[in-house]
C-alpha positions as CSV (number, residue, x, y, z in Angstrom):
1,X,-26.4,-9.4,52.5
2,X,-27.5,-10.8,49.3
3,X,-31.0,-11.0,50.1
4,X,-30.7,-7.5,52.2
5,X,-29.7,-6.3,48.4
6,X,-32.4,-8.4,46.8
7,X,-35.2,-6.5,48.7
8,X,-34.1,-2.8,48.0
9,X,-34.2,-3.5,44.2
10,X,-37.8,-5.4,44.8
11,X,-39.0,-2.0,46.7
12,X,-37.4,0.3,44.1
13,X,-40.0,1.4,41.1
14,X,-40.3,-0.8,37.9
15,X,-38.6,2.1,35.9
16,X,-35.9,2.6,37.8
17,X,-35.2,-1.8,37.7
18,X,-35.3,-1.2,34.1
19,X,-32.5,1.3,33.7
20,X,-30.3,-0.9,36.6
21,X,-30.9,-4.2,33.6
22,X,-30.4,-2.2,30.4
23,X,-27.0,0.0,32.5
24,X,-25.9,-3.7,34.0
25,X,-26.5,-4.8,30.6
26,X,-24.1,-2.5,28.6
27,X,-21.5,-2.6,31.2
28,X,-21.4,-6.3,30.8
29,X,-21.0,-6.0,27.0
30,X,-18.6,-3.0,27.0
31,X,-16.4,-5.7,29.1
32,X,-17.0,-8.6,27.4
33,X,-15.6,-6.5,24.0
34,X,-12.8,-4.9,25.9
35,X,-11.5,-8.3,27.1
36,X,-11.7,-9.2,24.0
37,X,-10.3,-6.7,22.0
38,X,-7.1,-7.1,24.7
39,X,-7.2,-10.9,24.0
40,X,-7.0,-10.8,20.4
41,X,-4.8,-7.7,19.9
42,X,-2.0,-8.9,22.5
43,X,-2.7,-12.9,24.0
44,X,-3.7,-14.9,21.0
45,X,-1.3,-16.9,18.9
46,X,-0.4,-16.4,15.7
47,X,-1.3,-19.1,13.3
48,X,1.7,-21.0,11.9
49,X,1.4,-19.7,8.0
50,X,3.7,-22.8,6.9
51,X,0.7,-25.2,7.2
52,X,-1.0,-23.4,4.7
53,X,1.4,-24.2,1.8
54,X,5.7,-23.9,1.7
55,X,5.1,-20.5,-1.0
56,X,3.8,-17.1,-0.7
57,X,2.8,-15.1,-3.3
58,X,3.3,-11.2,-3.1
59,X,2.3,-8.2,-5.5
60,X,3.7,-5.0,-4.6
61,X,7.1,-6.4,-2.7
62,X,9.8,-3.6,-3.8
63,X,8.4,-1.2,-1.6
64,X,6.7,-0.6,1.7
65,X,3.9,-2.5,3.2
66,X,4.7,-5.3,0.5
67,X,8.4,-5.1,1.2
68,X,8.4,-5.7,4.5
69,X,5.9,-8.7,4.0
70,X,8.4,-10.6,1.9
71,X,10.9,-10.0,4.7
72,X,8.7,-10.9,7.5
73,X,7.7,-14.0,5.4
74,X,11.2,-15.5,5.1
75,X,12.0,-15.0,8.4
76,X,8.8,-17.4,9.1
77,X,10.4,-19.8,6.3
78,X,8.2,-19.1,3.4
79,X,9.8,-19.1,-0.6
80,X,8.0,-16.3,-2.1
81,X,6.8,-15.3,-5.4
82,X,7.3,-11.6,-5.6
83,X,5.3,-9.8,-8.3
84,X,5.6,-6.1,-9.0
85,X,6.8,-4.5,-12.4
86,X,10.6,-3.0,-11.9
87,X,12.8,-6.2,-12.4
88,X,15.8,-4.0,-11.0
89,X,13.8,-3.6,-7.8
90,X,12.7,-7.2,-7.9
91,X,15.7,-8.5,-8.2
92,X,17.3,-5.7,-5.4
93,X,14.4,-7.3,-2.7
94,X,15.3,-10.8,-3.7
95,X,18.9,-10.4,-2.8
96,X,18.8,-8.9,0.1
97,X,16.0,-11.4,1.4
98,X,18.3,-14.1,0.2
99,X,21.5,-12.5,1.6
100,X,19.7,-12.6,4.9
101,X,17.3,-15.9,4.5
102,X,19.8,-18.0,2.5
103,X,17.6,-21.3,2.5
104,X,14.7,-19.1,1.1
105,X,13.7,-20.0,-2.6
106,X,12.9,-17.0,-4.6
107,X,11.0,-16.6,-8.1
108,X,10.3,-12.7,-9.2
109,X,7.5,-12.2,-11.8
110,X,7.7,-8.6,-13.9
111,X,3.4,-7.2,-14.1
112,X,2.9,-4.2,-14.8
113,X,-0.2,-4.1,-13.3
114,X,-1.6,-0.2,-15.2
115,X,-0.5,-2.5,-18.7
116,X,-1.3,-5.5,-20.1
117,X,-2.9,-7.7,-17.3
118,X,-3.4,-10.6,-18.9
119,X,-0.2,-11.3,-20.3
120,X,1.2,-11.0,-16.9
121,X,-1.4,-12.3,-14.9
122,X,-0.5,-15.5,-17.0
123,X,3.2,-15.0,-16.6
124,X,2.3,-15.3,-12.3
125,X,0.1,-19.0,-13.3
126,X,3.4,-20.1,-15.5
127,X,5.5,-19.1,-12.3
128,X,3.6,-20.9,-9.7
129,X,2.2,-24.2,-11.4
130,X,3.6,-27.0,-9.3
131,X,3.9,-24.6,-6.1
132,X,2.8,-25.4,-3.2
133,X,1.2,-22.0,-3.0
134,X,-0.8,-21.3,0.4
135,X,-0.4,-17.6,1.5
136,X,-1.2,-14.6,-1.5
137,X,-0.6,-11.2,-0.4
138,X,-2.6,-9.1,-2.5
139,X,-0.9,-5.5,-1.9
140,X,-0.1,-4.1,-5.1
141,X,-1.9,-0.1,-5.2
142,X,-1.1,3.2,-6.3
143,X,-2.4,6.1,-5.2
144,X,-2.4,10.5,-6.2
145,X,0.9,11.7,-6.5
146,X,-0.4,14.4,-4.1
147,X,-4.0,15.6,-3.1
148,X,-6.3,16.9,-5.8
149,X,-10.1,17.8,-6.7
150,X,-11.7,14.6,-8.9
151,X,-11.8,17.4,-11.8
152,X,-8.1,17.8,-11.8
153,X,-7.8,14.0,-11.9
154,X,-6.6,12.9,-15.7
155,X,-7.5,10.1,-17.7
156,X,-4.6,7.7,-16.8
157,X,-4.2,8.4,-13.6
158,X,-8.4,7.0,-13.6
159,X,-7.5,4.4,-15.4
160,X,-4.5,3.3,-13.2
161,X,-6.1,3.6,-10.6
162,X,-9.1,1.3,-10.8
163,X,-7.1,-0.8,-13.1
164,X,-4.0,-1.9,-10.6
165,X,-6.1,-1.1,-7.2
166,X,-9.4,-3.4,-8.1
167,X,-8.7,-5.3,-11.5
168,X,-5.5,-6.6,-10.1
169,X,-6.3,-7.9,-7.1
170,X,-9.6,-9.8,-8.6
171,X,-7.1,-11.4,-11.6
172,X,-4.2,-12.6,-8.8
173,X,-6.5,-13.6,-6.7
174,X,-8.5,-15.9,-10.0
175,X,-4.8,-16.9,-10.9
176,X,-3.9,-18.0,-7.2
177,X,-6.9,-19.5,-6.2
178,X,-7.9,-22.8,-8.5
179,X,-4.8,-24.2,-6.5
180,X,-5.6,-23.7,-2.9
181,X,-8.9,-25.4,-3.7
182,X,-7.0,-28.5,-5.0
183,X,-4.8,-28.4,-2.3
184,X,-7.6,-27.6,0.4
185,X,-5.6,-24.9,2.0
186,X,-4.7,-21.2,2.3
187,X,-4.8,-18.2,2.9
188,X,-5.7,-14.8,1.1
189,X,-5.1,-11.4,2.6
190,X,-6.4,-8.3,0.6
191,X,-4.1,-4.8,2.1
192,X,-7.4,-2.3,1.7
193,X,-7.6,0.9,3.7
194,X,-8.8,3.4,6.3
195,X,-9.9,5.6,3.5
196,X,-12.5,3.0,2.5
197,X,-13.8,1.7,5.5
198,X,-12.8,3.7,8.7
199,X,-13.2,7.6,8.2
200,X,-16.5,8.8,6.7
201,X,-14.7,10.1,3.7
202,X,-11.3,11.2,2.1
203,X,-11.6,14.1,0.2
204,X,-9.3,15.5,-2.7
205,X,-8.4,11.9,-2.7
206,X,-12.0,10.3,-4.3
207,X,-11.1,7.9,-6.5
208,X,-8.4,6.1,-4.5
209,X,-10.9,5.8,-1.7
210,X,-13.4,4.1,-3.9
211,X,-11.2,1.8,-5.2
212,X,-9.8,0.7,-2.3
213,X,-13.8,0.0,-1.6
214,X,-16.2,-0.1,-4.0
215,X,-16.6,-1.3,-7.9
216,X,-19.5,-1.8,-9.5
217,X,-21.0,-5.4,-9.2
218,X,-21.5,-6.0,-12.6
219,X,-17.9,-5.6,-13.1
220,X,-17.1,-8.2,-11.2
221,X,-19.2,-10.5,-12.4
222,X,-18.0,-9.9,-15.4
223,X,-14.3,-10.2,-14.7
224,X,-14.8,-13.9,-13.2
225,X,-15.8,-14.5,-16.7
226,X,-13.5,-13.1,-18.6
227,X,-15.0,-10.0,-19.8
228,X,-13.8,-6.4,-19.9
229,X,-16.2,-3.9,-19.3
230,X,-15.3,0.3,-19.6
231,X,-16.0,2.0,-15.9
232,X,-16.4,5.8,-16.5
233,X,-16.3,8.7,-14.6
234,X,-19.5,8.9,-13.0
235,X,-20.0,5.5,-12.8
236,X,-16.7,5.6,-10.3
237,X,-18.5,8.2,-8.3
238,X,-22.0,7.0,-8.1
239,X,-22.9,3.4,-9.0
240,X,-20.4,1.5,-6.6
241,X,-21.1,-1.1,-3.9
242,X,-18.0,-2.1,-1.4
243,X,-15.8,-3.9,-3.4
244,X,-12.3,-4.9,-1.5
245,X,-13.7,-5.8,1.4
246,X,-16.8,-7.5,0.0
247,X,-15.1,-9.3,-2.3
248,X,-13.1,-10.3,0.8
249,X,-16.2,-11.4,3.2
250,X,-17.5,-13.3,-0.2
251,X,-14.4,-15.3,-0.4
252,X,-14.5,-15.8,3.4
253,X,-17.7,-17.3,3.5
254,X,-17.3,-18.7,0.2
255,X,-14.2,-21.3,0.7
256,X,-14.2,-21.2,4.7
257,X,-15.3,-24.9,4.4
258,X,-12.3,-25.8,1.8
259,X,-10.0,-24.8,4.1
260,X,-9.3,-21.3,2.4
261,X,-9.0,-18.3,5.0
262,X,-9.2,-15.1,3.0
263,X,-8.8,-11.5,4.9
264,X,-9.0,-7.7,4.5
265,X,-7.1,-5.9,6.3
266,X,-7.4,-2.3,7.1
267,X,-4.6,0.0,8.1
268,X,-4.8,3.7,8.5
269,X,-1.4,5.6,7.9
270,X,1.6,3.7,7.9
271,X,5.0,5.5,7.3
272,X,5.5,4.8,3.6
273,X,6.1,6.2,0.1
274,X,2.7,6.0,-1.1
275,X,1.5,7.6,2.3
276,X,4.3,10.4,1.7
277,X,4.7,9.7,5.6
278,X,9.0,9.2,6.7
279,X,8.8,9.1,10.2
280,X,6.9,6.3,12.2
281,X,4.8,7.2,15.3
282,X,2.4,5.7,17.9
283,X,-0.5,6.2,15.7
284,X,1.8,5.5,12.6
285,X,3.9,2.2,12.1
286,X,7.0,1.9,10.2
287,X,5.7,-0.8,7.6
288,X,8.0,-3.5,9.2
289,X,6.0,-2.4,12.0
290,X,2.7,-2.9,10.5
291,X,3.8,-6.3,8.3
292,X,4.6,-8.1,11.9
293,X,1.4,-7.4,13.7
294,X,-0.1,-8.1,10.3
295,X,0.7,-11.5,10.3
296,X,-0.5,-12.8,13.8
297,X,-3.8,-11.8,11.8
298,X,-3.9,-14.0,9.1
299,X,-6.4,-16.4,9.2
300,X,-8.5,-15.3,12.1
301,X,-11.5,-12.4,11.0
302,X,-12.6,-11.7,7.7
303,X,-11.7,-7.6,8.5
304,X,-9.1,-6.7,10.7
305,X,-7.2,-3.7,11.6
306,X,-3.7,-5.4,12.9
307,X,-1.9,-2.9,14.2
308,X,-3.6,-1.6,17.4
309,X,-3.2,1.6,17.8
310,X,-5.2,1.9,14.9
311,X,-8.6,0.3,16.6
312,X,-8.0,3.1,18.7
313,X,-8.2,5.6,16.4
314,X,-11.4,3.5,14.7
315,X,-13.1,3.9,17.9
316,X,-12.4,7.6,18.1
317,X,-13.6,8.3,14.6
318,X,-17.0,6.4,15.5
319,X,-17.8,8.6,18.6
320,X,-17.1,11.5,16.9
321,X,-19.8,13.1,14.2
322,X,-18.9,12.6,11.0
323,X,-18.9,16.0,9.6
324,X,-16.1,17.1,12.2
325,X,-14.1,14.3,11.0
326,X,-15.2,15.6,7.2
327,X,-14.0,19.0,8.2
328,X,-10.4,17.8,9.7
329,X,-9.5,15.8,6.3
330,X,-10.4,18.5,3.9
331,X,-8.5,20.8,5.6
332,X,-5.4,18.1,5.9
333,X,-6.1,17.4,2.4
334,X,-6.3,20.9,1.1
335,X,-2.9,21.7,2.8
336,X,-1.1,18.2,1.3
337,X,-2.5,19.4,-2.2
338,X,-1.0,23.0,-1.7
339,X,2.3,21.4,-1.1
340,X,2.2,19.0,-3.9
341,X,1.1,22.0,-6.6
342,X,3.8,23.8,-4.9
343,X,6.7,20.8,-6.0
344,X,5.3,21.0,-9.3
345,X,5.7,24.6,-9.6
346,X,9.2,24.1,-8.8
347,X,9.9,21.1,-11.3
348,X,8.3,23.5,-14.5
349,X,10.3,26.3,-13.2
């Protein structure tokens, strides 16, 4: 039969042989990608954090994404180091993780990370020298209060923004860092987002987007030395590479071979303050949700999206054209920033 086979394809024109290879071809790769994507996303083991180092260190832990991280974290029997700047929340996080993980150690370090960085990113080295530090957590962010133009955004919020979303992350991880390459171990996971990576753009939400992805090289390069440079408006807008997630894949490559696995991941909308999401959905995890698929991650690819649902999504948004997708946000956008100047209205009244 095989050679009955073999002879109808030798008798069939070159042209039509060439479209049987290059169709055979694709369906061999579309399965080779789908097995995978089912292997990765469901069969493969996570990777046990503990052998990286007994402490994790987390920015952002009081609430959401970073929240449920600490939890998830002392479950797997990690003593944290939870950085954010309300020591009443703090504290709040650390006693319920403790009420519930009692053989968990627990040190809480106050940053403001929109205020003085250095003073606390100094405060974080004072609180982990001697550690055995081998998972950081970089999740700190802010974001709008609502959707608005990138006219109606005002100088602080700016400021904050590229301050605590890029600026932090780059001095925690500097702070974190020296020690994992002592130790030869770790792990690094930078939380980035959809909004950078995955849809074409987020409008009415500009500058968030940006700095969730892009800073201007020179800044960095700066910032490993210690110098502070001013970042202005346009400059925000239209002299940025990738930032999160290249400064990520840098890292990756950078200290693969000293036994350092550094990450971004990138989640779409997970049910959480900063989203302005309550409910959790298919499409949309709860962030405990989101923080236990996020960990069977760590380690593995320099870019992941962990919670699956959300490669599904991905895949949509590359088969459709981009100015469709364009169209869809604006109009989401446009209708969140109605609502938002509609809560303001009320609060002056």
């Amino acid at each position: 039969m095989a050679d009955c086979i073999l002879e109808q394809l030798k008798s069939q024109p070159t042209w039509l042989l060439l479209l049987f290879s290059l169709g055979s071809f694709s369906l061999l790769k579309l399965s080779i990608s789908f097995l995978n994507w089912a292997y990765v996303n469901f069969l493969r083991p996570a990777k046990n954090l503990k052998k990286y180092g007994s402490w994790a260190v987390i920015t952002g832990p009081t609430d959401g994404i970073g929240k449920s991280f600490a939890f998830q974290l002392a479950r797997k029997g990690l003593n944290l180091v939870l950085v954010g700047r309300n020591p009443s929340k703090l504290e709040g996080v650390s006693g319920a993780i403790k009420s519930k993980f009692g053989a968990i150690q627990i040190k809480t370090v106050v940053v403001d990370f929109s205020g003085e960085l250095e003073d606390g990113v100094s405060r974080i080295k004072a609180a982990i020298e001697g550690l055995d530090v081998g998972l950081l957590i970089n999740n700190v962010g802010v974001s709008y209060p609502y959707a608005r133009f990138f006219h109606e955004v005002d100088e602080k919020l700016l400021n904050d923004l590229i301050k605590v979303n890029v600026v932090g992350t780059t001095k925690v991880t500097q702070a974190v860092l020296p020690g994992m390459v002592e130790r030869k171990k770790g792990a690094i996971v930078n939380i980035g987002s959809g909004a950078a990576i995955v849809i074409p753009s987020d409008p009415l939400y500009s500058v968030y987007a940006a700095t969730k992805a892009l800073l201007i090289l020179l800044a960095v390069d700066l910032l490993h030395f210690g110098v502070k440079i001013e970042i202005n408006e346009s400059e925000t807008e239209l002299q940025l590479i990738q930032y999160i997630d290249q400064f990520s894949r840098c890292l990756y490559v950078e200290y693969k071979k000293s036994g350092i696995d550094v990450q971004c991941q990138v989640p779409l909308y997970v049910a959480t303050k900063m989203a302005s999401i309550r409910r959790s959905s298919f499409f949309v995890p709860s962030a405990d949700g989101y923080a236990r698929a996020a960990l069977r991650w760590i380690g593995y690819e320099p870019r992941c999206t962990p919670y699956w649902p959300h490669t599904l999504l991905w895949a949509v948004a590359n088969s459709v054209p981009e100015s469709a997708i364009d169209a869809w946000r604006l109009k989401f956008c446009l209708a969140i920033r109605k609502r938002g100047q509609l809560k303001d209205s009320r609060k002056e009244e």
